[in-house]
C-alpha positions as CSV (number, residue, x, y, z in Angstrom):
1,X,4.1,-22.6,-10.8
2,X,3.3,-24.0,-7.2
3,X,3.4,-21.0,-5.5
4,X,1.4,-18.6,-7.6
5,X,-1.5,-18.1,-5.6
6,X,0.6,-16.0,-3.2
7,X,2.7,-14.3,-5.9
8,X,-0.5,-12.4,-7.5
9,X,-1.4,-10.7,-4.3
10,X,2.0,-9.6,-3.7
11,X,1.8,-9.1,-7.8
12,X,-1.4,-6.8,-7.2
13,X,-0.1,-5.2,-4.4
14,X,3.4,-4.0,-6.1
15,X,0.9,-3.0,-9.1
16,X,-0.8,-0.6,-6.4
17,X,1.9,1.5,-5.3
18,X,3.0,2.1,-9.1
19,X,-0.5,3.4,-9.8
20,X,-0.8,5.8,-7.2
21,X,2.8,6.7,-7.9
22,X,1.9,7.4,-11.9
23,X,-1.0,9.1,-10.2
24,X,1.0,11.2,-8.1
25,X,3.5,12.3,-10.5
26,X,0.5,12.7,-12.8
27,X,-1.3,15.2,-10.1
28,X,1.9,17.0,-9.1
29,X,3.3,17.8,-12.5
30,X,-0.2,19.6,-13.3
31,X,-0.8,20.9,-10.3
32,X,3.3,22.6,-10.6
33,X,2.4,23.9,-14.3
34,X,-0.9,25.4,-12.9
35,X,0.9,26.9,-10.2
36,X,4.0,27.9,-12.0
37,X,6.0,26.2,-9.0
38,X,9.6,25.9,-10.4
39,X,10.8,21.9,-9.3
40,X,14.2,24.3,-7.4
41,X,11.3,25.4,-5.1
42,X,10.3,21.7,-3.8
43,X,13.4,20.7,-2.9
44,X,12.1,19.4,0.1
45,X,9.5,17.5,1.8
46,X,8.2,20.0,4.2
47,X,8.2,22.7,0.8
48,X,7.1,20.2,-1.3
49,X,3.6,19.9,1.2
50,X,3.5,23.5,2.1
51,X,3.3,24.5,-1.9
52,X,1.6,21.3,-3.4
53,X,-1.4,21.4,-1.5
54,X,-3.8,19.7,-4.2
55,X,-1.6,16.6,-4.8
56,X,-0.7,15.8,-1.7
57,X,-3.5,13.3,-0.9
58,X,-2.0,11.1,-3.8
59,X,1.9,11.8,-2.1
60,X,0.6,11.0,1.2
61,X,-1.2,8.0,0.2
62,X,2.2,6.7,-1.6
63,X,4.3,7.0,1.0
64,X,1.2,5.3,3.0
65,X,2.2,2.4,0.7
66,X,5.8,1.8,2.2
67,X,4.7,1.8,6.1
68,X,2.0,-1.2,6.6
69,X,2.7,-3.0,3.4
70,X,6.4,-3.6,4.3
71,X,5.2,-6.0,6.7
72,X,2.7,-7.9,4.1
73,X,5.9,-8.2,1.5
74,X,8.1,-9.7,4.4
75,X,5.1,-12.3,5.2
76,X,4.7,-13.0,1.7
77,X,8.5,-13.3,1.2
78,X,8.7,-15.5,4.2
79,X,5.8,-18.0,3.4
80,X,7.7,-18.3,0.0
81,X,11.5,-19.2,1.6
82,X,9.7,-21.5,3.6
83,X,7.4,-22.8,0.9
84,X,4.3,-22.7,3.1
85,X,1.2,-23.9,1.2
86,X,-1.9,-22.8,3.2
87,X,-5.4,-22.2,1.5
88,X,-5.8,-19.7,4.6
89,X,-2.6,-17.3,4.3
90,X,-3.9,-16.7,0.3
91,X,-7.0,-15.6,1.3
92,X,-5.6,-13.2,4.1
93,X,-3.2,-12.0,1.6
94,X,-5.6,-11.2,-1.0
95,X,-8.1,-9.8,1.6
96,X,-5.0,-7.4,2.6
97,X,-4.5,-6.4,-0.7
98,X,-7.9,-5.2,-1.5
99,X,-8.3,-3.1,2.1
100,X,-5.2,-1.4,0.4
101,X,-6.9,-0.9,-2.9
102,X,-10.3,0.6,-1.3
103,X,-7.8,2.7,1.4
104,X,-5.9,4.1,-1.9
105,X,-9.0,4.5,-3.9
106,X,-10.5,6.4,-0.5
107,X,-7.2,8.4,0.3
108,X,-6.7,9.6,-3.4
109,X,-10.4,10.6,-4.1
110,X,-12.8,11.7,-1.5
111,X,-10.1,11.1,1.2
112,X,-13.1,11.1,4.1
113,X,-10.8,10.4,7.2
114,X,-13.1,7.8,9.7
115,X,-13.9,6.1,6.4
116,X,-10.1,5.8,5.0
117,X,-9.1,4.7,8.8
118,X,-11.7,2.1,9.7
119,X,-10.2,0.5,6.0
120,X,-6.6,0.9,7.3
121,X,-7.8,-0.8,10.6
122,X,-9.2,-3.7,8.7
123,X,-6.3,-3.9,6.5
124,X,-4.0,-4.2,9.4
125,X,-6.1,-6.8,11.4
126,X,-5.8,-8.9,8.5
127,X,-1.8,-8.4,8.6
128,X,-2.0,-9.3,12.0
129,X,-3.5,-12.3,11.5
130,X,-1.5,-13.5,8.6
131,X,1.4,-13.4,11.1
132,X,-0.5,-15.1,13.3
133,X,-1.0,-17.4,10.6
134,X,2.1,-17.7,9.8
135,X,4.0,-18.1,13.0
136,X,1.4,-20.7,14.5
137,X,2.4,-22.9,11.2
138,X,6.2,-22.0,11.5
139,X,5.8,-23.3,15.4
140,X,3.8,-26.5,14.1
141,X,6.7,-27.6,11.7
């Protein structure tokens, strides 16, 4: 397939959000047994964090995963409608995906906040200059 280089970051990155998701679920099914926290009683977000204190890193951390990441599946999606070949946008893409495995791996474990922001930072420079990337080629053409 000529465009696989790109599809195994986006591959890797939808891979990401269904760990932490099986993670989450994981943490907040245990942590509701331990608790004896009936599912009635999280009917909502703002419950759901004031009564699931121990899992919430891993439920903040998955919704974390539908904010920035949007944009990297658009750029991805775009460079593949336009079938863009660039050496450069693979190696942003990948270099994306892996800020957003360390941030995951930091938010779900220690979850140290400079440390899990200066990774988000990164993360999103990188973005940036995918579209940058991207839009200086799309311009070119």
């Amino acid at each position: 397939m000529y465009f696989k280089p790109l599809l195994l970051p986006l591959l890797a990155q939808v891979a990401l959000t269904f760990i932490v998701m099986t993670s989450m679920y994981r943490t907040r099914v245990a942590e509701m047994k331990s608790k004896q926290i009936h599912p009635q009683q999280i009917k909502s977000r703002l419950k759901s964090k004031e009564l699931l204190t121990d899992s919430a890193s891993a439920a903040d951390n998955y919704s974390n995963l539908f904010e920035l990441p949007v944009l990297f599946f658009t750029a991805i999606l775009l460079t593949l409608i336009l079938m863009i070949q660039d050496d450069i946008l693979v190696s942003l893409a990948w270099a994306f995906v892996i800020s957003r495995y360390l941030h995951s791996f930091i938010h779900v474990t220690y979850n140290h906040v400079m440390h899990r922001f200066m990774v988000f930072l990164l993360g999103g420079f990188v973005l940036l200059a995918y579209w940058v990337r991207l839009g200086w080629i799309i311009v070119q053409v």
